[in-house]
C-alpha positions in Angstrom: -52.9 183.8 -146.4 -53.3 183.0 -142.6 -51.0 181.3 -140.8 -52.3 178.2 -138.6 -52.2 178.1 -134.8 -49.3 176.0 -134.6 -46.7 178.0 -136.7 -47.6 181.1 -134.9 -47.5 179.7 -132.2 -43.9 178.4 -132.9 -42.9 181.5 -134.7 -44.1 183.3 -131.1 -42.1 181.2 -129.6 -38.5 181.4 -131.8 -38.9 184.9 -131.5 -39.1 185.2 -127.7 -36.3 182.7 -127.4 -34.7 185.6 -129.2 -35.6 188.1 -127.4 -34.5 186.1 -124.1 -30.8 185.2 -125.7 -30.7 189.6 -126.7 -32.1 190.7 -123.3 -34.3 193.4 -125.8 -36.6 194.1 -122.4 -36.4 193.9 -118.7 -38.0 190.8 -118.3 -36.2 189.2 -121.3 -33.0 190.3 -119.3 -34.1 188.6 -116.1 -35.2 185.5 -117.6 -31.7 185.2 -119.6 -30.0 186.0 -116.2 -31.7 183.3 -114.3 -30.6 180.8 -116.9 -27.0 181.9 -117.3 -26.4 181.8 -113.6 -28.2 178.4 -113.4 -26.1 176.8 -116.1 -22.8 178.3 -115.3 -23.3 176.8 -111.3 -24.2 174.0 -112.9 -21.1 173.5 -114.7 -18.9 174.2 -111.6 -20.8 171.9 -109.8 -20.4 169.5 -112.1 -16.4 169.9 -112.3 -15.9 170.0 -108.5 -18.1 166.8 -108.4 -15.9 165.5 -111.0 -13.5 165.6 -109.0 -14.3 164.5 -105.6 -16.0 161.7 -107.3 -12.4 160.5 -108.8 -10.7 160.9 -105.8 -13.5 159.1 -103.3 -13.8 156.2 -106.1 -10.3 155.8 -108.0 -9.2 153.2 -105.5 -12.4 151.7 -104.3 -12.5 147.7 -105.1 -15.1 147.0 -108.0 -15.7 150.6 -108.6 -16.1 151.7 -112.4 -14.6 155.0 -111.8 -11.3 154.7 -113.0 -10.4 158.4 -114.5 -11.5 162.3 -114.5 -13.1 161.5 -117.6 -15.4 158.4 -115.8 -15.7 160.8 -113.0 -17.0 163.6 -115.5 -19.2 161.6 -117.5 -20.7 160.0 -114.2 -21.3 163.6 -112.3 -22.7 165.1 -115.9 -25.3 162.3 -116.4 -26.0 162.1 -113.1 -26.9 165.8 -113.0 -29.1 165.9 -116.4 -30.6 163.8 -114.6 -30.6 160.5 -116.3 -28.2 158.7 -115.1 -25.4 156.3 -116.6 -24.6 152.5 -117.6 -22.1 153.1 -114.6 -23.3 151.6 -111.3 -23.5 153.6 -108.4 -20.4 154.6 -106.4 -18.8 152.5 -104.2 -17.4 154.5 -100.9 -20.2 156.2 -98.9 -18.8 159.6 -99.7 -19.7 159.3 -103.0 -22.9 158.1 -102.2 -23.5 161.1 -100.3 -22.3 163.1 -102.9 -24.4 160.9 -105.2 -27.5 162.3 -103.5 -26.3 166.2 -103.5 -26.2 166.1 -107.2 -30.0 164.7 -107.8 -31.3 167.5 -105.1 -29.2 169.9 -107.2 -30.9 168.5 -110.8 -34.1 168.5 -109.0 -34.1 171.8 -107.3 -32.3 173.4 -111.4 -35.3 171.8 -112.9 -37.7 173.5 -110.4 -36.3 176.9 -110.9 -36.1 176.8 -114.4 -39.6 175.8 -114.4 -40.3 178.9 -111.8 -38.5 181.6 -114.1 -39.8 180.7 -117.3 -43.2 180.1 -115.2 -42.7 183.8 -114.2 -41.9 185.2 -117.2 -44.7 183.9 -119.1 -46.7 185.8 -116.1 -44.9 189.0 -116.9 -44.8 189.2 -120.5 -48.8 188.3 -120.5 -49.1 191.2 -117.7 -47.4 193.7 -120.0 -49.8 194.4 -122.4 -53.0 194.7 -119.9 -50.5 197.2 -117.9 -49.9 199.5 -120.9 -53.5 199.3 -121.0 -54.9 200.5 -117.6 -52.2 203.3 -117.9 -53.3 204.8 -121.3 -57.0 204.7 -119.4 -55.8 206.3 -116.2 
């Protein structure tokens, strides 16, 4: 029984995901690198946003930034990118700080684009390696 494009497709797929999350080659082991270091600055950027946020905003008249936890949900949706119900900050600090994080979602969507971009590149270069060196 053959299996259709689309599930091998996906089973290619769930298998280098795999791969990736065991580091089982070199460029596996890259790839799961680049991602780890991405999402763990990520987080810290998102905490020490956090918390300037809360204290440029805490006190500012009509401001809906009233806790850490508004300041963390604020800097987190601001960095996946999509924003929140909250309206934007109030001090120009913020503001500026407002405009840090989307060039820092931007510029993590961009390299996580480039690394699995280069990856692909890799992996598909593998096999036609192996090949011209049994030939040479």
């Amino acid at each position: 029984m053959r299996m259709r494009y689309p599930a091998r497709v996906l089973n290619q797929a769930r298998m280098q995901v795999r791969a990736v999350a065991r580091a089982q080659g070199m460029h596996h082991s890259r790839l799961r690198d680049r991602i780890a270091a991405i999402l763990f600055a990520t987080i810290g950027i998102d905490l020490i946003s956090a918390a300037l946020a809360y204290m440029f905003e805490r006190h500012q008249k009509g401001t809906q930034i009233h806790t850490f936890g508004d300041a963390i949900f604020w800097t987190s949706t601001q960095l996946l990118t999509v924003s929140s119900q909250l309206p934007n900050p109030i001090s120009t600090a913020a503001r500026i700080l407002d405009v840090f994080m989307e060039a820092w979602a931007v510029t993590v969507v961009a390299s996580l684009a480039a690394a699995v971009g280069a990856f692909f590149v890799h992996v598909a270069a593998e096999p036609a390696r192996n090949h011209s060196d049994s030939l040479g």
